[in-house]
C-alpha positions in Angstrom: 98.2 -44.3 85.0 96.6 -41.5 83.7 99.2 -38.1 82.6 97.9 -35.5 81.2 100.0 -33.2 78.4 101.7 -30.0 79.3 99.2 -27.9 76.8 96.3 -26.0 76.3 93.2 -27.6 76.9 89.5 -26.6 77.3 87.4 -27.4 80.6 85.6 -30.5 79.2 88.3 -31.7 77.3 89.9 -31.9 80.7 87.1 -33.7 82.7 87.2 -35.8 79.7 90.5 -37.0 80.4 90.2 -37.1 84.2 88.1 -35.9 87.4 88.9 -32.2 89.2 89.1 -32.1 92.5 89.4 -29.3 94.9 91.5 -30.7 97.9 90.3 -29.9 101.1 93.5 -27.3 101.7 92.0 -25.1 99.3 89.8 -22.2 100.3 86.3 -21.7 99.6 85.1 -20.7 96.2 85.3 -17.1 95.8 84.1 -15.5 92.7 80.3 -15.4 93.5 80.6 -13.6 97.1 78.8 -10.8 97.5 81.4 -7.9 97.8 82.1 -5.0 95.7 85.2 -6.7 94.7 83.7 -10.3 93.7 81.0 -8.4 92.0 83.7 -6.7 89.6 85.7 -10.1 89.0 82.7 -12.3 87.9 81.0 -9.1 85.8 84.0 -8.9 84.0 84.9 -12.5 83.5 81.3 -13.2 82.4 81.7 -10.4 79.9 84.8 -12.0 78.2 83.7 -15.5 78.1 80.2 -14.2 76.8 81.9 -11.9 74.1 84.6 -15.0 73.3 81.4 -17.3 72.5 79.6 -14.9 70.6 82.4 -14.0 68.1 85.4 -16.5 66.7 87.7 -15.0 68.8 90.0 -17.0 71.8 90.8 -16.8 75.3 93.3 -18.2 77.5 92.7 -18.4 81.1 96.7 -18.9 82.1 98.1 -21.3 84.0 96.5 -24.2 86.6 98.6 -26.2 88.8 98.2 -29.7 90.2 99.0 -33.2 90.5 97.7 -35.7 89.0 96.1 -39.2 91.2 93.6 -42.2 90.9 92.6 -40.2 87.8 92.1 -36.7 89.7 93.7 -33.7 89.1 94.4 -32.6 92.3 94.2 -28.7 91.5 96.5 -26.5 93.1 96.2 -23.5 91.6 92.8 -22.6 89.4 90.3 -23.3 91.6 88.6 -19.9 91.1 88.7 -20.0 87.3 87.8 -23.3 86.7 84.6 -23.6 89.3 83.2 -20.7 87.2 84.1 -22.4 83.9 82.2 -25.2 85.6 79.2 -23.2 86.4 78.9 -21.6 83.1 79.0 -25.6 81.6 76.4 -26.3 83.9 73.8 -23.6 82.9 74.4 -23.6 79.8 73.8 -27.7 79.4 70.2 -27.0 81.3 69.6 -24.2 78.8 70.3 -25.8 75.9 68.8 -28.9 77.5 71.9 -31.2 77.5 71.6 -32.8 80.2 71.5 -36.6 79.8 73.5 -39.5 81.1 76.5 -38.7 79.0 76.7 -35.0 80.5 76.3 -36.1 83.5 79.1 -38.9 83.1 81.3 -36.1 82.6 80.3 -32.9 84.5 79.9 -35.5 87.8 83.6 -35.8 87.1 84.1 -32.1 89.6 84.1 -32.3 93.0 84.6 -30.3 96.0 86.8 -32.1 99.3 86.7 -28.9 101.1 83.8 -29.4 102.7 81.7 -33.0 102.8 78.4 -30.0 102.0 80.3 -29.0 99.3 80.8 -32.0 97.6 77.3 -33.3 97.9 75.7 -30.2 96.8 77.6 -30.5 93.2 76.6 -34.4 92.8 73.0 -33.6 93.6 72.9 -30.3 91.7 74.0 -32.6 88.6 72.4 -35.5 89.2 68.5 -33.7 89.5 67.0 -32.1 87.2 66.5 -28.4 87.7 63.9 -26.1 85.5 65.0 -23.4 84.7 61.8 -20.6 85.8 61.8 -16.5 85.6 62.9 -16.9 88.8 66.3 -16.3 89.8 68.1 -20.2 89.7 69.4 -20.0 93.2 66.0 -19.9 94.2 64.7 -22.5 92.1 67.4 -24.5 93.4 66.8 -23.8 96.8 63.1 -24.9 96.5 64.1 -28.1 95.3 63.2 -31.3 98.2 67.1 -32.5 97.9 68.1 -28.9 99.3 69.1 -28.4 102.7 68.9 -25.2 103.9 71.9 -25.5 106.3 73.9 -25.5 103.0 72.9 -21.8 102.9 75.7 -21.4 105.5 78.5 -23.1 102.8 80.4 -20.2 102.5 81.2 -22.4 98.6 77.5 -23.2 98.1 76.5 -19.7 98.6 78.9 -18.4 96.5 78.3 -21.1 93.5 74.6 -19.7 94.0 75.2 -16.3 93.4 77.3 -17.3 90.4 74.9 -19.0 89.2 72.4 -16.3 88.9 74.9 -13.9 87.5 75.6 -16.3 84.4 71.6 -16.5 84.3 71.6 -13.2 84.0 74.3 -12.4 81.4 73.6 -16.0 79.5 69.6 -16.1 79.4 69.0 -15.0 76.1 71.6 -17.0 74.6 71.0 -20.2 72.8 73.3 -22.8 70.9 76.6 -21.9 73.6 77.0 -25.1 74.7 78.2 -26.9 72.0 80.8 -23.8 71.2 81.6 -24.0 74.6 83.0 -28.2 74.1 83.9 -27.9 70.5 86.9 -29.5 69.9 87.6 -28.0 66.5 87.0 -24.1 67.9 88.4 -24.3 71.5 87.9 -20.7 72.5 87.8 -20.7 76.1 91.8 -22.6 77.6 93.9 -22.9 79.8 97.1 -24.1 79.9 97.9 -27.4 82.4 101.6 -27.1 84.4 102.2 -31.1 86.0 103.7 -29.6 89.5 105.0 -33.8 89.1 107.6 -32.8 86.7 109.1 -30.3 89.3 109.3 -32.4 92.5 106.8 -30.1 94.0 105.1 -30.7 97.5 101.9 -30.0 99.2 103.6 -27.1 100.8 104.0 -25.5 98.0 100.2 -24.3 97.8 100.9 -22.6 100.9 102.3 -20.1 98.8 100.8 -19.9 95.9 97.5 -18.1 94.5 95.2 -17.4 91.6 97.8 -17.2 89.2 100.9 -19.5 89.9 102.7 -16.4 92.1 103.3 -16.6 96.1 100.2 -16.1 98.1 100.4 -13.0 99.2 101.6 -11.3 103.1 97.4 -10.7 103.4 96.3 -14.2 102.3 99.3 -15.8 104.7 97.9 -13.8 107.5 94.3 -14.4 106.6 94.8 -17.9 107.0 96.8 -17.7 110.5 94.6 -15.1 112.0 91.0 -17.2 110.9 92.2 -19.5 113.7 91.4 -17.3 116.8 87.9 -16.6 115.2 85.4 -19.1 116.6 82.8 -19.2 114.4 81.5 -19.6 110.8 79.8 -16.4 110.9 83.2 -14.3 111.6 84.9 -16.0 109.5 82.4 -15.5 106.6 83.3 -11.2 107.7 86.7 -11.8 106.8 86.1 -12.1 103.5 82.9 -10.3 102.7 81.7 -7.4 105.3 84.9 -7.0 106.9 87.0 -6.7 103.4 84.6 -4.4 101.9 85.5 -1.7 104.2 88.7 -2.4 102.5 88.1 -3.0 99.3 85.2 0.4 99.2 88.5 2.8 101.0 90.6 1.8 97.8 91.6 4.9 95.7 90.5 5.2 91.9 94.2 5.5 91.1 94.7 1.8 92.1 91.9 0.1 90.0 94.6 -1.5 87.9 95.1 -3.8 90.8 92.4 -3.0 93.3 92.0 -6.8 94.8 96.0 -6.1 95.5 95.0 -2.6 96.8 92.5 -3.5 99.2 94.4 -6.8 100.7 97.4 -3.9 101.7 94.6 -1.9 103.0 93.3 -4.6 105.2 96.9 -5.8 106.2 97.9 -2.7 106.9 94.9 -2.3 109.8 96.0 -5.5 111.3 99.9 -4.3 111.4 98.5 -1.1 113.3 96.0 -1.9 115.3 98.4 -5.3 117.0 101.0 -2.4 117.7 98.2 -0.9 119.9 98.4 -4.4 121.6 102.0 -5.3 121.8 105.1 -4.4 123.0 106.7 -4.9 120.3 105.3 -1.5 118.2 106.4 -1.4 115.1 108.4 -4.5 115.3 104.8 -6.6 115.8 104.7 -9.7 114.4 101.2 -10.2 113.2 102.0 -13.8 112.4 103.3 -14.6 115.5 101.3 -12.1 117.8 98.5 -14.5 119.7 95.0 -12.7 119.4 93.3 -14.8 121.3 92.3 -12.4 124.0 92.2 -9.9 121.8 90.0 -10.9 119.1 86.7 -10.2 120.6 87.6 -6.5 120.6 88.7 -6.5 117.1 86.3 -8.2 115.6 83.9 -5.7 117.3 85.7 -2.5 116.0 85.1 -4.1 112.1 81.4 -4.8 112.4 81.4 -0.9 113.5 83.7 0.0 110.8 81.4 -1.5 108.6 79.1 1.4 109.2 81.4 3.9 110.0 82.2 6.9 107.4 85.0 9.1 107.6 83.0 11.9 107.7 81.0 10.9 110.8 84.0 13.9 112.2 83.3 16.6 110.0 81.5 18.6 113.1 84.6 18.1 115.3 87.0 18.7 112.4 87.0 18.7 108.6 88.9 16.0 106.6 90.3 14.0 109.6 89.8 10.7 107.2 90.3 9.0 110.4 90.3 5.7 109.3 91.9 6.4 105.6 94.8 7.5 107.9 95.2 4.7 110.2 95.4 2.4 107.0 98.9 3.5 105.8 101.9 1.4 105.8 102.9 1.6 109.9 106.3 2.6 108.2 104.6 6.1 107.5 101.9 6.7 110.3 102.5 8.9 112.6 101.5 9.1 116.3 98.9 11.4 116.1 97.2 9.7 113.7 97.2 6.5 115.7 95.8 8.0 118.2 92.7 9.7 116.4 92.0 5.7 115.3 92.6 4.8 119.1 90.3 7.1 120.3 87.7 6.0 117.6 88.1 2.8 118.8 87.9 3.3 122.4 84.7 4.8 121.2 83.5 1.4 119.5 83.9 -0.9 122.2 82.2 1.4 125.0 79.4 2.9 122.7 79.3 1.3 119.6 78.8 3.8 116.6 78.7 7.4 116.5 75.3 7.5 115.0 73.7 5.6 117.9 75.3 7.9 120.4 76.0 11.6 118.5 76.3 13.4 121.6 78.6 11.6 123.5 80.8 10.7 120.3 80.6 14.7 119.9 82.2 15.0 123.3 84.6 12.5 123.2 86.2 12.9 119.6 86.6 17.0 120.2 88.5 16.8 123.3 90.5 13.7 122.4 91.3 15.6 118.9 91.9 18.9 120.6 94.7 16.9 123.0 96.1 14.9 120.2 96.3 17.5 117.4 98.3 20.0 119.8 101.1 17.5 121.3 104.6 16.7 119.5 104.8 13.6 119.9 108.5 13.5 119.8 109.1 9.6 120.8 107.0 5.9 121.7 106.9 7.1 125.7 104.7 10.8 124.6 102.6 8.3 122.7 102.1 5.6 125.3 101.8 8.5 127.7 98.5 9.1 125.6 97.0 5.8 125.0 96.5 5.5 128.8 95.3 9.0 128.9 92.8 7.9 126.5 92.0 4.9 128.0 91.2 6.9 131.4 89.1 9.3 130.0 87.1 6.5 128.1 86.1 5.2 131.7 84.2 8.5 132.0 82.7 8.4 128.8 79.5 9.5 129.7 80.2 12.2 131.5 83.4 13.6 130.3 83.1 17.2 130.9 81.8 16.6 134.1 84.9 14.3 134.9 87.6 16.7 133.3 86.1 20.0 135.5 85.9 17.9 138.6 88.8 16.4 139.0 92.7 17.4 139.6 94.9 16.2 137.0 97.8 18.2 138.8 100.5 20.4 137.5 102.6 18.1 135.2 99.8 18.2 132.1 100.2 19.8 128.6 98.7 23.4 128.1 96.1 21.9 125.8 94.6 19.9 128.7 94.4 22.4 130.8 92.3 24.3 128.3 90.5 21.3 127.6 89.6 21.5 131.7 88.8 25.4 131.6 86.4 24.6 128.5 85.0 21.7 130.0 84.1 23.6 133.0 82.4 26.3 131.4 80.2 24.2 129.4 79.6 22.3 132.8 78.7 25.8 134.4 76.5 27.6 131.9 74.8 24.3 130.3 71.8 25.2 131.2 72.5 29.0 130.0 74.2 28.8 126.8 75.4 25.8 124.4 79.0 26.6 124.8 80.3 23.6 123.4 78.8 24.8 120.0 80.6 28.1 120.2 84.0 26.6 121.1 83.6 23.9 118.4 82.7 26.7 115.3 86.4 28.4 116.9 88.3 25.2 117.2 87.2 23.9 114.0 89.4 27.1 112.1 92.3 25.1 110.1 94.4 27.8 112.3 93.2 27.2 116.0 92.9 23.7 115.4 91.6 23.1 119.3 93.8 25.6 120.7 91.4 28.6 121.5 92.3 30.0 125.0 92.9 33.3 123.9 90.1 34.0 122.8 89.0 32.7 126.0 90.9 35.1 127.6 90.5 38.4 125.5 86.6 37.3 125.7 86.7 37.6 129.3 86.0 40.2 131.9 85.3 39.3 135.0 84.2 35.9 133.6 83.3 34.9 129.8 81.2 36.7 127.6 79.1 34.4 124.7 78.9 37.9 122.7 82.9 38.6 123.0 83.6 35.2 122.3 82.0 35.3 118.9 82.4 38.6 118.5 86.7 38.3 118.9 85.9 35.2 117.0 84.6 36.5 114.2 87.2 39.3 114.1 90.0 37.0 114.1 88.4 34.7 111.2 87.6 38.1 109.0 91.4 38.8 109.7 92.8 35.6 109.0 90.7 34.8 106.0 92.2 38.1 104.5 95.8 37.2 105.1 95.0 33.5 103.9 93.8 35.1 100.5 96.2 33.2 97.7 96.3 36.0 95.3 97.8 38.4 97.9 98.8 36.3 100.6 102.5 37.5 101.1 100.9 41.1 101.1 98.1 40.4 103.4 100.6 38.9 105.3 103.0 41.8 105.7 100.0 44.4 106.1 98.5 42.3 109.2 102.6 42.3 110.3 102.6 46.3 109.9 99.3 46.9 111.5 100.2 44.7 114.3 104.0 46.8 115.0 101.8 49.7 115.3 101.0 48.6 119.2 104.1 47.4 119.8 107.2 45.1 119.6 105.0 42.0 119.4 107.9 40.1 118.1 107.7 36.6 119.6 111.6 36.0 120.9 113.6 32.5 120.4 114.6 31.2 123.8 118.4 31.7 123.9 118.9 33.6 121.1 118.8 37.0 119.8 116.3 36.2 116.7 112.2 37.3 116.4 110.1 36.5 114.2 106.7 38.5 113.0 105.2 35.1 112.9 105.0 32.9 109.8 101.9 31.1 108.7 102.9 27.5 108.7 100.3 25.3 109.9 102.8 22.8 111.4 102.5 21.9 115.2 105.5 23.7 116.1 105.7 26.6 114.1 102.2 27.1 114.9 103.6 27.2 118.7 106.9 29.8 117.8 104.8 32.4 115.9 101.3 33.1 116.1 100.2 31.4 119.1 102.6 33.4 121.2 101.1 36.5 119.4 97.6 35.8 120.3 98.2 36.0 123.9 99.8 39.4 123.5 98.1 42.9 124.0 99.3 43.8 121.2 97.1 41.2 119.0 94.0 42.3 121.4 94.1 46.2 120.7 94.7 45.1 116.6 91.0 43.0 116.9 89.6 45.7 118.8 90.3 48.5 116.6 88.7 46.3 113.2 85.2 46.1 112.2 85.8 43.4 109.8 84.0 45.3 107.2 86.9 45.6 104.8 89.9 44.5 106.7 92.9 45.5 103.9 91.4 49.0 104.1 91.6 49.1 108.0 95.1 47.6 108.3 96.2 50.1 105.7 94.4 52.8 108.3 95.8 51.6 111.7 99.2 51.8 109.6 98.8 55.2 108.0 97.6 56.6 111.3 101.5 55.7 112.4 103.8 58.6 113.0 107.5 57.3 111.2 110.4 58.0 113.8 113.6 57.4 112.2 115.2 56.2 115.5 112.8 53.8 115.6 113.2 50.5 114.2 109.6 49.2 114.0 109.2 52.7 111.8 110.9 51.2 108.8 109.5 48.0 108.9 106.0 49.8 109.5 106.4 52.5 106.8 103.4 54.5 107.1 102.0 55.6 104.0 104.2 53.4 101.6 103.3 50.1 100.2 106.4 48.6 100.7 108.6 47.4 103.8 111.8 45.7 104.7 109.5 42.7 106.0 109.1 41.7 102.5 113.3 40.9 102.1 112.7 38.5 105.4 112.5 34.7 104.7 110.5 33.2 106.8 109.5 36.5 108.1 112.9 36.0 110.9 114.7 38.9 111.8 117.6 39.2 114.3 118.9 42.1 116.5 122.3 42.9 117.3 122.9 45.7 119.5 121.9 48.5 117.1 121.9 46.4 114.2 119.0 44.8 112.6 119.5 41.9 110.3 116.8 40.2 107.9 116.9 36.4 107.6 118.1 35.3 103.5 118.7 32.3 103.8 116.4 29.1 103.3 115.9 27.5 106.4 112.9 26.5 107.5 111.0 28.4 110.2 110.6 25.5 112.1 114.2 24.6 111.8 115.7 23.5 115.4 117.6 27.4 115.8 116.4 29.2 113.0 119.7 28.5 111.3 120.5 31.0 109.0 123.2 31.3 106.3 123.0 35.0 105.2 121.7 37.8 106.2 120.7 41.3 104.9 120.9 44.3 106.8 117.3 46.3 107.6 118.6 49.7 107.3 120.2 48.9 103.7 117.3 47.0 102.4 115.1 50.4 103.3 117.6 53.0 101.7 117.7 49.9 98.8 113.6 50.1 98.5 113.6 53.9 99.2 116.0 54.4 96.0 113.8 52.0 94.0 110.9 54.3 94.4 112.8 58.0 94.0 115.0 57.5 91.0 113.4 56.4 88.0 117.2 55.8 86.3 120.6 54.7 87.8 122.0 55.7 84.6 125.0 55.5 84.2 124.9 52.1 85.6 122.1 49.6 85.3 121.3 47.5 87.9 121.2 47.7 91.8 121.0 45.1 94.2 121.0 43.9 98.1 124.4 42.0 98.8 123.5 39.8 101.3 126.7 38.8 104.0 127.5 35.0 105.9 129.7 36.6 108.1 129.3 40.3 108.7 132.8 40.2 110.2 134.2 39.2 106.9 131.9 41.2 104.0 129.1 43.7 106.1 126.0 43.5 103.9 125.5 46.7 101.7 123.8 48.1 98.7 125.4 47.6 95.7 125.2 49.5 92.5 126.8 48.7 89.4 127.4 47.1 85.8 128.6 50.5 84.2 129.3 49.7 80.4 132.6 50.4 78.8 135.3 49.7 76.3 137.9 49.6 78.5 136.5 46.6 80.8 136.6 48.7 83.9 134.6 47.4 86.5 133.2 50.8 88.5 131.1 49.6 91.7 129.5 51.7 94.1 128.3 49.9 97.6 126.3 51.7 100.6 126.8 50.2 103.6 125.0 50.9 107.0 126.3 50.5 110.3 125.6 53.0 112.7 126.0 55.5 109.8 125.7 55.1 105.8 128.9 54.9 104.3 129.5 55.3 99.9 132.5 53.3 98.5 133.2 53.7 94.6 135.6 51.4 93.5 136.8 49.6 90.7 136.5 45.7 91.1 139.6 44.6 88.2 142.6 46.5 90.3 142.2 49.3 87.6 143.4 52.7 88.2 140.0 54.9 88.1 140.7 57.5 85.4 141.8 61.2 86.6 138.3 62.4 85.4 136.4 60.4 87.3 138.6 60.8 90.3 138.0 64.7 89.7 133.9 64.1 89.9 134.4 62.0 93.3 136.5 64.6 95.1 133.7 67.5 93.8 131.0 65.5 96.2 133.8 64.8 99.0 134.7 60.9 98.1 137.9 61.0 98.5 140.8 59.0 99.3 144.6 60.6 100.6 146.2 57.7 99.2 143.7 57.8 95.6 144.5 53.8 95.9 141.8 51.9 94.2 138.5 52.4 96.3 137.7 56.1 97.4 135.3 56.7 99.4 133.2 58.9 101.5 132.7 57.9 105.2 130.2 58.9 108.2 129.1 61.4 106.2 125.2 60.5 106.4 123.2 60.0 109.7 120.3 57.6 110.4 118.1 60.0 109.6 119.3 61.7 106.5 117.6 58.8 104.2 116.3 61.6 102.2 119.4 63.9 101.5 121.2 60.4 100.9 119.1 59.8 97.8 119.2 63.1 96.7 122.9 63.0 97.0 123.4 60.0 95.0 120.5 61.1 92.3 123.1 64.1 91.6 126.1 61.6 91.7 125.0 59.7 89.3 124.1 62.2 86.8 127.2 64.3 86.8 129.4 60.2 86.7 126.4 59.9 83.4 127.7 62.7 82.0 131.2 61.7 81.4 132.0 60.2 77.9 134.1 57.3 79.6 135.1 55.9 76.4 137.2 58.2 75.4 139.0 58.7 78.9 
């Protein structure tokens, strides 16, 4: 009986000692297919074992598995490496013309079980004597009588070929490898041999087990289970070359440390997702278990498209969709929408085929699906399932889509973004032969803003029916606006200026339902925001008398116009906020840009809760009236001298602490702690006060009462109450200009 040693030995040392044979529950030989990713592993193994034999330097190849019978190693694990290693011993013999009966003795000793082709395609390859030509060897080999050309369809004979002619390639100019390729003494190409007898391993084990000794991995499993429901050679030749170079090409550069890995997830990941479109399960699909069978045409249809297909075959209905880069993620982070872009993409396949074959209809069909799917929360699985049937009845009208949305009564219960979908359809349908309004509505919808939802612009367009040169005439009014508020530099000024300019025509302010909060609309481009702020502005009158008043020409200089042109009323609230003439406004101390009313109170949002935030939950607030007196000080007095700071106090429960001004951080000796806060409600109120319990010295108390702050009881805090009206803003400041300068004249540290 024949063992071999547990140590390194080189590929005919081993065939010396005993015959390789690939069992028949190994896969086919992989390293010469032609994909991307076969075409990386073979150009850089051939590189090694060509710089290794050209140089005294070594290589080790790891680890092969098998067991060893009737003088066979039955291999396991290696298969890959050594059927190269096998290869390159082949060429090299013909090109150093080694081949006689002795060679042949040994390199005979390899065989194939996979496949009875297989295996009679190495013994004849050895056993004949091939020339080697100019030509590329696979086709010298092909040419040869003993050649049958059904072997072309060995997925392991074509591969071997196309090795072959890659170690042509990188070996012809080489001469005298052979012999350092079986030297004895030098041994620089090894392995290392593991007996799997030693451990009581089974069969089974090889289940599990891949080109390096680790578990197979969840791709290869599944690869193996799913290459059951395909019924032919051809598809299952796809599965590992055209299909898995979609796979393999979508890999990111940041993954080429493992990209084989990389592009198995990739594929895997397609499988998980597009089974849950099948089953019941969802998320909870078992691809292993899940029974394609009915099923498999369909899929195997939407990869030969995918083959062809490009991500950027959606850039006219939307920029950067990355469709099917999207639908690849792990199902654990997918989200509905994005699901249902793929769906609809492959809805498309199996009516149409690909989008380059039918560009019109694919036009038609990916803008209105996208329109509908990028302008529905999908909150739960029913909202989603609700719009894979939706899909699936609209792909029965295919052809003919806008025809079949304007046409037909969908009833009441449908989302706003179908219904606009229907209105658009129908003017396209009704003016097709007048105007290409599908091109005008796609150059609106396509705006990162709109994203699909342009109906008022619709609307504002319209008189007694649309208007092609109000449409782009409102449309390119609003892009000229919103590219100026979108400006990075100045975006939280642009903002607030198109937030000014707007208050000019009105209270605009949209309202949250059951609430007394309003917002001047933030810019977040989530679904719902989106849906609280600025698409509730757009439908108002307000929003249409801003676009109609701007030439677009220089649009900060116009806002700052419409704004200036304002008349300030000090009893009204939008005044402050508008503050004609002034560059800055209370908007600017908003987070979020949320305000809330209460009664005559206005209170600005500080706290940091998100605007889409189930609520608009807040934990502090500043009051308006405050934060104006606050800015309006900021830009009279150049010095608060003698103290040095001022600040807004912000309050979590007005009840408790009412939000004020506060002034303070007066230096001194004697560690008093002087304080003076303005408070607004209803009227402005001025406390001084000292925050250690400290008696405020007789001097200072003196200065108070001479500008009428004043206490009966001279406790602690004295102050001066209901003393300035709304409107006296002005004479405030004035008043507390003086204040300061008489408190800056006493020497406190000698009180």
């Amino acid at each position: 009986m024949i063992e071999l040693q547990n140590k390194k030995y080189t590929f005919w040392e081993l065939l010396n000692e005993v015959g390789i044979k690939i069992p028949i529950i190994q896969r086919d030989y992989a390293q010469g297919r032609e994909n991307k990713q076969a075409q990386d592993i073979r150009e850089n193994f051939l590189n090694n074992l060509l710089e290794v034999l050209n140089s005294e330097t070594k290589i080790d190849l790891d680890f092969v598995y098998g067991t060893v019978k009737d003088g066979y190693l039955i291999l396991l694990d290696g298969q890959q490496r050594l059927t190269t290693l096998f290869l390159l011993h082949y060429f090299l013999v013909l090109k150093d013309e080694k081949l006689n009966e002795d060679t042949k003795k040994i390199l005979t000793k390899f065989t194939y079980e996979t496949r009875l082709s297989s295996r009679e395609f190495i013994k004849l390859l050895i056993n004949n004597t091939v020339n080697l030509k100019e030509e590329e060897i696979s086709t010298t080999i092909k040419n040869q009588t003993w050649f049958f050309s059904d072997w072309e369809n060995d997925p392991t004979i074509k591969s071997m070929l196309k090795m072959l002619d890659s170690v042509q390639d990188k070996f012809k100019n080489e001469k005298g490898l052979f012999e350092k390729l079986i030297s004895k003494k030098h041994k620089q190409i090894t392995f290392s041999f593991l007996p799997l007898d030693e451990f009581k391993l089974t069969d089974e084990l090889y289940i599990k087990m891949n080109a390096r000794g680790k578990p197979l991995s969840e791709f290869e499993n599944f690869k193996s289970n799913f290459e059951k429901f395909l019924n032919n050679e051809e598809k299952k030749a796809k599965l590992d070359n055209e299909w898995y170079d979609i796979f393999w090409n979508l890999r990111k550069e940041k993954d080429e440390d493992s990209p084989a890995q990389r592009a198995d997830e990739l594929f895997l990941n397609f499988f998980k997702n597009i089974t849950a479109f099948y089953s019941k399960e969802f998320n909870r699909v078992d691809i292993f278990k899940f029974i394609y069978t009915e099923k498999i045409d369909d899929i195997c249809k939407v990869l030969d498209c995918l083959t062809s297909y490009q991500d950027n075959h959606t850039d006219e209905i939307r920029r950067d969709l990355n469709i099917l880069q999207n639908f690849l993620k792990n199902p654990k982070d997918i989200s509905y929408a994005e699901r249902l872009k793929f769906y609809m993409l492959m809805v498309f396949f199996l009516k149409k085929g690909l989008p380059s074959e039918s560009q019109e209809t694919f036009k038609s069909w990916a803008r209105v699906n996208i329109n509908i799917i990028h302008n529905i929360a999908y909150d739960n699985i029913k909202d989603f399932e609700n719009s894979i049937k939706f899909i699936n009845n609209l792909g029965e009208h295919i052809d003919n889509l806008y025809e079949f949305l304007s046409e037909n009564d969908f009833g009441d219960n449908i989302s706003e973004q179908l219904k606009e979908e229907i209105e658009k359809a129908t003017i396209i349908e009704d003016e097709k032969h007048q105007h290409d309004w599908e091109k005008d509505f796609l150059n609106a919808e396509n705006h990162n803003y709109l994203d699909g939802e342009v109906k008022f612009l619709i609307k504002i367009s319209a008189e007694n029916e649309i208007s092609e040169d109000n449409f782009k005439k409102y449309m390119e009014k609003f892009q000229a606006l919103w590219e100026f508020a979108s400006v990075k530099e100045d975006k939280k000024e642009n903002e607030m200026l198109l937030h000014r300019a707007l208050l000019t025509f009105g209270n605009y302010l949209p309202h949250k339902k059951n609430s007394n909060k309003y917002t001047f609309g933030s810019f977040g481009l989530g679904l719902r925001e989106k849906n609280e702020n600025w698409r509730r502005i757009f439908e108002k009158e307000e929003f249409k008398k801003l676009l109609d008043e701007l030439n677009y020409e220089d649009i900060k200089q116009e806002l700052t116009s419409i704004i200036n042109s304002f008349e300030f009323n000090c009893n009204d609230w939008r005044s402050y906020f508008i503050n004609p003439n002034k560059k800055w406004t209370p908007i600017s101390y908003a987070n979020y840009y949320h305000i809330q009313i209460n009664n005559n109170a206005i209170f600005l949002n500080n706290g940091w809760s998100s605007s889409k935030a189930t609520g608009w939950g807040w934990s502090r607030v500043y009051e308006m009236h405050s934060i104006y007196l606050l800015q309006h000080i900021q830009e009279k007095l150049n010095s608060l001298e003698p103290f040095l700071e001022i600040y807004p106090h912000p309050s979590s429960d007005i009840k408790e602490t009412y939000p004020h001004i506060a002034i303070k951080n007066w230096k001194n000796k004697d560690n008093y702690s002087f304080e003076i806060n303005i408070i607004y409600n209803e009227k402005y109120i001025i406390e001084f006060f000292e925050k250690n319990n400290k008696q405020i010295p007789n001097k200072i108390m003196d200065t108070l009462k001479t500008f009428d702050i004043d206490n009966e009881t001279y406790d602690i805090t004295v102050y001066k109450n209901e003393e300035f009206e709304l409107c006296k803003q002005n004479d405030l400041v004035v008043f507390l200009e003086n204040l300061l300068k008489t408190l800056k004249a006493i020497n406190i540290d000698t009180l």
